[in-house]
C-alpha positions as CSV (number, residue, x, y, z in Angstrom):
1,X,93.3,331.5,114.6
2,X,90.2,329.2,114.9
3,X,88.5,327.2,112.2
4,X,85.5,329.7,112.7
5,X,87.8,333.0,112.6
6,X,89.5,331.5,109.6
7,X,85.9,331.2,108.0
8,X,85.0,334.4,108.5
9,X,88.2,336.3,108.4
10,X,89.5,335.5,104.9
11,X,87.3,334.1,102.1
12,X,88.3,332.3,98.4
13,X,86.8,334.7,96.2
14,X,85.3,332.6,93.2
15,X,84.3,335.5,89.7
16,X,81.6,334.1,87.7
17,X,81.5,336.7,84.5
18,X,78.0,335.6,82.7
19,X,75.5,336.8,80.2
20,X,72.8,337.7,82.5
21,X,71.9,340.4,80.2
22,X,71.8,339.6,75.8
23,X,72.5,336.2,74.4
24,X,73.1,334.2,77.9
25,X,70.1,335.8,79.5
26,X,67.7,332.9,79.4
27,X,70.3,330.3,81.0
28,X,72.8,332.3,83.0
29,X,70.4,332.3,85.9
30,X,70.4,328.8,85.7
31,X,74.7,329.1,86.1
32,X,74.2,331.0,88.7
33,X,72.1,328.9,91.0
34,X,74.6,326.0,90.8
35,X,77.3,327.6,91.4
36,X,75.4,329.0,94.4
37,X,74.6,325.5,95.6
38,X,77.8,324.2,95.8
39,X,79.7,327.0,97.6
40,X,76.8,326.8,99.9
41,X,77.6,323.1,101.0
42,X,81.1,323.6,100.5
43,X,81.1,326.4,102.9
44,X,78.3,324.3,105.4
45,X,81.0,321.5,105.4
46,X,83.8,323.9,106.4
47,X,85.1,325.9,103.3
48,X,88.3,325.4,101.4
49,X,91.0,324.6,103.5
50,X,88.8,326.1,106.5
51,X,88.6,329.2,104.3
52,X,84.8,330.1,104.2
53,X,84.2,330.5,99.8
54,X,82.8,333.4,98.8
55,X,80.8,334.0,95.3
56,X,81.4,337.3,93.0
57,X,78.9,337.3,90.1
58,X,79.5,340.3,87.0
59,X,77.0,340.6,84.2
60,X,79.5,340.3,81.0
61,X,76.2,341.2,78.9
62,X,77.3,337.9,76.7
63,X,79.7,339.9,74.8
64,X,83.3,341.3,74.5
65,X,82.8,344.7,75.8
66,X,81.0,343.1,78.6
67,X,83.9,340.4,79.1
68,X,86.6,342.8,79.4
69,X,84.5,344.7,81.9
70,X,83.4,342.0,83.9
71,X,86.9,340.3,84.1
72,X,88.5,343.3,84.7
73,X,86.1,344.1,87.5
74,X,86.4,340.6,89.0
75,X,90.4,340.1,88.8
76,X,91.2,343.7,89.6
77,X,88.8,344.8,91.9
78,X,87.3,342.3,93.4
79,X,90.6,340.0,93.8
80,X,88.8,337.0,93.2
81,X,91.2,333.9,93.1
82,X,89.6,332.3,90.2
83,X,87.2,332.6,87.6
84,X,84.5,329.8,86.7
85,X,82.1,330.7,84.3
86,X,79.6,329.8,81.1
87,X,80.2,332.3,78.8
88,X,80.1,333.2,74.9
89,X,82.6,332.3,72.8
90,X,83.3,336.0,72.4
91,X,83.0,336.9,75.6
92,X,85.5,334.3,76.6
93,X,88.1,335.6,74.0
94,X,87.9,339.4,74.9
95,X,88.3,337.8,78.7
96,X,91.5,336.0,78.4
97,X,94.2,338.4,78.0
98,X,92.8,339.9,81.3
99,X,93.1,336.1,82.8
100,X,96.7,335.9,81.3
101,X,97.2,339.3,82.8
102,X,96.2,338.5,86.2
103,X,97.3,335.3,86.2
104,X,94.2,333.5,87.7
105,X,93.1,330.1,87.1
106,X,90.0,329.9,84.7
107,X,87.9,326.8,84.4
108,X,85.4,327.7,81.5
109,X,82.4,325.4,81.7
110,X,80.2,326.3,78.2
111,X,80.1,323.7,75.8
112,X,82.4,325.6,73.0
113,X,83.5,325.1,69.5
114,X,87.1,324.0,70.8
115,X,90.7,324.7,70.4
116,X,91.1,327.6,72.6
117,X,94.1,327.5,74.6
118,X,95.5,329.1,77.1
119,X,97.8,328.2,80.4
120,X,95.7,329.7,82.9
121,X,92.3,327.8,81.6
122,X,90.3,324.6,81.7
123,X,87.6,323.5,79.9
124,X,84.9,320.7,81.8
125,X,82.1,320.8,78.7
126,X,82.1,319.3,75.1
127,X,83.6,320.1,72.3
128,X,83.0,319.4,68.5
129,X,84.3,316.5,68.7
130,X,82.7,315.0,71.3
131,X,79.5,316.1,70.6
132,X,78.5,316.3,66.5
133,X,78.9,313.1,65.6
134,X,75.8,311.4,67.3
135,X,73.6,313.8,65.7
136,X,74.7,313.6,62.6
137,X,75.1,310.1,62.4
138,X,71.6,309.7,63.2
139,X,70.4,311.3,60.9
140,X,72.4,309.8,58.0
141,X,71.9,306.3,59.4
142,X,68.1,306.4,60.8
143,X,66.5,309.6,58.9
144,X,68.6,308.4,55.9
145,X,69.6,312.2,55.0
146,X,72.2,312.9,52.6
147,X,71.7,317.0,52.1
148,X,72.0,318.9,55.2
149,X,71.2,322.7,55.4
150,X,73.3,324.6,58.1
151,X,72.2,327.9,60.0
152,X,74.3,329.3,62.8
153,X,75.5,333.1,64.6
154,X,77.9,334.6,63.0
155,X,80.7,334.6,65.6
156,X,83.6,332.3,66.9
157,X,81.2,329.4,68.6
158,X,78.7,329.5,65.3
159,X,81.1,329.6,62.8
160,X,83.6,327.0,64.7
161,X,80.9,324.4,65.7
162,X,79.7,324.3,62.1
163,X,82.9,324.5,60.2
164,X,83.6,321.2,62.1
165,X,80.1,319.8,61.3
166,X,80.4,320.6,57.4
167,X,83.5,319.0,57.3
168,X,82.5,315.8,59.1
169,X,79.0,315.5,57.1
170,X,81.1,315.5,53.8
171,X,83.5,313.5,55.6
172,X,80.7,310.8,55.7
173,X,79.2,311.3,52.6
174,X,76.8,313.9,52.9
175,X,76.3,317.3,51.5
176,X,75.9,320.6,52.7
177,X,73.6,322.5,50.3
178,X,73.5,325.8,52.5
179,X,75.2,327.5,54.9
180,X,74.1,330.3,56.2
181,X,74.7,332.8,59.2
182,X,72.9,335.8,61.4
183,X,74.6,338.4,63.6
184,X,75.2,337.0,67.2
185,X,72.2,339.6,68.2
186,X,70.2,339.1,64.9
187,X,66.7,337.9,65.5
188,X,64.8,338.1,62.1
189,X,65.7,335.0,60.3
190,X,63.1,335.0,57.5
191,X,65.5,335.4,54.4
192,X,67.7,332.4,55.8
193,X,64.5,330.7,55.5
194,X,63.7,331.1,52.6
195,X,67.0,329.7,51.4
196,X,66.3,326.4,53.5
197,X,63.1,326.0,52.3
198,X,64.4,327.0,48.4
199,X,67.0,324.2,48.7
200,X,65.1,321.4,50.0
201,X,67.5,319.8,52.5
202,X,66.7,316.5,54.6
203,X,67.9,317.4,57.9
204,X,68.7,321.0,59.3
205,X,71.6,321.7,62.2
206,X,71.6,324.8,63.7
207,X,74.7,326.5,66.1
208,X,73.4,329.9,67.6
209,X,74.6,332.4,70.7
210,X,73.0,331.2,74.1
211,X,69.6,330.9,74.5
212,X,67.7,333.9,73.0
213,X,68.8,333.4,69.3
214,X,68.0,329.8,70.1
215,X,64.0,330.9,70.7
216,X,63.8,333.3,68.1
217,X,65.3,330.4,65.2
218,X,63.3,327.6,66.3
219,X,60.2,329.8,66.5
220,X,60.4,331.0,63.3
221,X,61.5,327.5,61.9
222,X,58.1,326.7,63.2
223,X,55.9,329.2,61.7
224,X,57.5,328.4,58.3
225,X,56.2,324.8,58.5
226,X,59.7,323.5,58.6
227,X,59.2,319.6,59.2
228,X,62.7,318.4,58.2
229,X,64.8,316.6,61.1
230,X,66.1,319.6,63.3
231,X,69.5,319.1,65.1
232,X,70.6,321.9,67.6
233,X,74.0,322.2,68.4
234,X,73.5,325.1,70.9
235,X,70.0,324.3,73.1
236,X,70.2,323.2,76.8
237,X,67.2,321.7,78.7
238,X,66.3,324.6,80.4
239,X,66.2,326.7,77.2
240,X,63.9,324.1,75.3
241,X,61.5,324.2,77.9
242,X,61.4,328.1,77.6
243,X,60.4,327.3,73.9
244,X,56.8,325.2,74.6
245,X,55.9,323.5,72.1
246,X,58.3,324.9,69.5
247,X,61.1,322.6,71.2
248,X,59.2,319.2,70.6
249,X,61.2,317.5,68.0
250,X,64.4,318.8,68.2
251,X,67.4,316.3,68.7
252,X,69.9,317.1,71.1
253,X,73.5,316.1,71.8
254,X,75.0,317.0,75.5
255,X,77.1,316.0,78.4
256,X,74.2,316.5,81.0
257,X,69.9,315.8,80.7
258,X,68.0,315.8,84.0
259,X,66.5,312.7,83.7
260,X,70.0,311.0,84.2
261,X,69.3,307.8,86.5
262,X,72.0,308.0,88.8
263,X,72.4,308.7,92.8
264,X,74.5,311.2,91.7
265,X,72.1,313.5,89.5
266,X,69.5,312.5,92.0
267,X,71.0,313.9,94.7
268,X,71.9,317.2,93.1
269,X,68.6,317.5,91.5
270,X,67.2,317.0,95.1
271,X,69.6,319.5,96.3
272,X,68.7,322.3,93.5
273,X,65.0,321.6,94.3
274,X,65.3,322.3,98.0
275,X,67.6,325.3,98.0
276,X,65.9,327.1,95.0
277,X,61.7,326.0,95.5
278,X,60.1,327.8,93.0
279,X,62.8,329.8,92.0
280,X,64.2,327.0,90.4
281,X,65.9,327.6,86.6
282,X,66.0,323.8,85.2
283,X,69.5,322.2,85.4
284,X,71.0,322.0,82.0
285,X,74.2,321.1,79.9
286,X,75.4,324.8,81.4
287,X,74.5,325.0,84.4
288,X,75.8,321.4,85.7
289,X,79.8,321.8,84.2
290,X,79.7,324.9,86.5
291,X,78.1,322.9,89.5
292,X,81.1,320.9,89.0
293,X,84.2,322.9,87.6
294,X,83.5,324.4,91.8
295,X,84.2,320.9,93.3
296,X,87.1,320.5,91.0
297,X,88.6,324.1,91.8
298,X,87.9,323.0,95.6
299,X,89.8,319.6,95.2
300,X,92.8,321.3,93.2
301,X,93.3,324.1,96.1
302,X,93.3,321.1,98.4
303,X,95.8,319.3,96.3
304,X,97.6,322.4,95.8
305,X,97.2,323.1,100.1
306,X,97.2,326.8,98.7
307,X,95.2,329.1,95.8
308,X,98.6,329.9,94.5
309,X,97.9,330.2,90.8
310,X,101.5,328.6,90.1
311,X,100.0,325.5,92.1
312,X,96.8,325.4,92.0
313,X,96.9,325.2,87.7
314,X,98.9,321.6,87.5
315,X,96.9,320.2,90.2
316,X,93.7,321.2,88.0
317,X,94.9,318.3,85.7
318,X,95.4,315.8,88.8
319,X,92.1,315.9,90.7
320,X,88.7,314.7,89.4
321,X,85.2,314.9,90.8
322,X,82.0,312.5,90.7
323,X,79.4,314.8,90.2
324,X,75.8,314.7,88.2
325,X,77.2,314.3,84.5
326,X,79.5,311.1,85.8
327,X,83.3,311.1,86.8
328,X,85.0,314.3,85.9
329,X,88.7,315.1,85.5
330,X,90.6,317.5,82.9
331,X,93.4,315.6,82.3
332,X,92.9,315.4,78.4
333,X,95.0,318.6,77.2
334,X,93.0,321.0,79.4
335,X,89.8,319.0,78.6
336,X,87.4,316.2,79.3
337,X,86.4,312.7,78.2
338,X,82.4,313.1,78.8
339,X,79.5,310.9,78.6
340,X,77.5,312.4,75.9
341,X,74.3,311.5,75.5
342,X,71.8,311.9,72.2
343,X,68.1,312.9,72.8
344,X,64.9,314.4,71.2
345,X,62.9,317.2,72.9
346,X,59.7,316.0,73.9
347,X,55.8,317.9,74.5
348,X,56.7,318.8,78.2
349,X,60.1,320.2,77.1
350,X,62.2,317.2,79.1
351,X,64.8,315.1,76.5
352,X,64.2,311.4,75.7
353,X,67.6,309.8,75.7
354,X,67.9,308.0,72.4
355,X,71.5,306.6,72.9
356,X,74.7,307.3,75.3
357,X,78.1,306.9,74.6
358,X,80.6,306.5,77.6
359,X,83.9,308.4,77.8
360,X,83.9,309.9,74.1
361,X,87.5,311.2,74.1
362,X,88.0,315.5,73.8
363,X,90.2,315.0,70.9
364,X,93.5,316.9,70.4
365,X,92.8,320.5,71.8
366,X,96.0,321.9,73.2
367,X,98.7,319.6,72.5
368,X,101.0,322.7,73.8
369,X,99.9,322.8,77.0
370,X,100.5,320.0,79.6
């Protein structure tokens, strides 16, 4: 067979489940679009071992009944040979005894609250660990706060990303003095606060679902004359620039901002631009893991010289990639040593890098699994 009849004859299916409906909606388009970019120059520069790559999005609606749709749909029916994909914390647990089912590799590239294992999945985003520290020692060193005030969605990734926060504030000294949570698809946070605003706090951090809780909170926060130091755990670029002028202010801490000043991130930003025009959704801490986790799929099937699951999961661990965020390899129990960066929102939306820190290590996250 030809390298042109093996192109067209037999593709690598790649699933990406996403929230392009609820939570996820305002920056699953954003996922999309990268992961679109890179099987589009994978597949100008001759596919996957000469096998033309193929994308199969599913709207997973951000939530569990949409997960076990959409990865039922994907694995199933659609045969897809892996799954990368941003999802919801929920959305990624209903999803993974269908993964464990099919038996399909699974690189998950949100930013999550950590610890979930499994032997068919990776993880190329932060965790707690990587990423709560820098805000909160900011605030404790250079805001001098001592009483923090805690707001978050009431599911796996809220709860998770702000258990470990509370317990590294008081860790350090601090206090909480509230801790408060809405549903994952509440939107009226008005008696929450109230309960900020009665306790007095110096700094606030917040952990909500995706982007949409994310507008309504800060919105709100900003109509109540909330002028306390606001750290988001849970906002991406693209998101804050969907806010306005309700974003400026907000201090940030992520794996990936735009204004990055390497070839690298130049290059893909370049890239994005010209494939996408107008279209374009702002590259973000979601979108760019994606972007990546397909390069690193790409290199392990190489390294594997087939999709076979059985060899295609080890060789996950093996292979790295040099992408926008930096140099990229899950070798660290499923996980990655990242680049994190700490920034404040500023008028037009983009984040002012305050500080980096190079290679801040995953933590242990699946000591079980090699």
């Amino acid at each position: 067979m030809t390298s042109h009849a093996a192109m067209a004859a037999d593709p690598i299916r790649i699933g990406v489940p996403v929230g392009l409906s609820g939570a996820n909606s305002v920056v699953a388009p954003s996922v999309v679009q990268a992961a679109q970019l890179a099987v589009d120059d994978i597949n100008a520069k001759g596919g996957i071992l000469g096998r033309r790559v193929s994308l199969e999005v599913a709207d997973d609606g951000s939530g569990a009944a949409g997960a076990q749709k959409a990865f039922d749909s994907l694995i199933f029916e659609k045969k897809v040979n892996a799954l990368i994909s941003m999802e919801t914390s929920a959305a990624r647990n209903a999803g993974l005894p269908i993964v464990t089912r099919g038996k399909v590799p699974f690189i998950y590239t949100s930013f999550y609250e950590g610890r979930s294992c499994n032997r068919y999945m990776y993880v190329d985003a932060w965790v707690p660990d990587q990423q709560v520290a820098p805000i909160v020692d900011y605030f404790m060193k250079q805001q001098k706060a001592k009483t923090f005030f805690l707001i978050g969605s009431d599911y796996a990734f809220g709860r998770g990303m702000l258990d470990f926060t509370k317990t590294y504030i008081e860790k350090h000294g601090g206090k909480v003095v509230g801790n408060e949570y809405l549903p994952m698809d509440g939107s009226d946070w008005t008696s929450i606060i109230s309960k900020l605003q009665a306790a007095k706090p110096d700094a606030i951090i917040t952990s909500t679902a995706g982007g949409a809780p994310n507008v309504t909170l800060t919105k709100q926060l900003r109509a109540a004359g909330v002028k306390v130091p606001y750290g988001n755990l849970a906002v991406d670029e693209g998101t804050a620039k969907s806010m306005g002028a309700d974003a400026q202010g907000i201090y940030i801490s992520g794996s990936y901002v735009t204004n990055i000043d390497t070839p690298a991130n130049q290059t893909f930003l370049a890239a994005m631009q010209k494939r996408f025009g107008a279209d374009l959704k702002t590259p973000n801490d979601l979108s760019v893991p994606e972007y990546e986790a397909i390069y690193l799929y790409k290199a392990a099937v190489e390294k594997a010289g087939s999709v076979d699951t059985a060899k295609v999961i080890p060789a996950l661990a093996q292979v790295s990639f040099d992408g926008p965020r930096g140099h990229i390899q899950m070798d660290k129990q499923r996980h990655t040593p990242l680049t994190m960066y700490l920034g404040q929102v500023q008028t037009d939306g983009s984040v002012k890098v305050i500080e980096s820190f190079r290679n801040v290590d995953p933590g242990a996250q699946c000591p079980a699994l090699k």
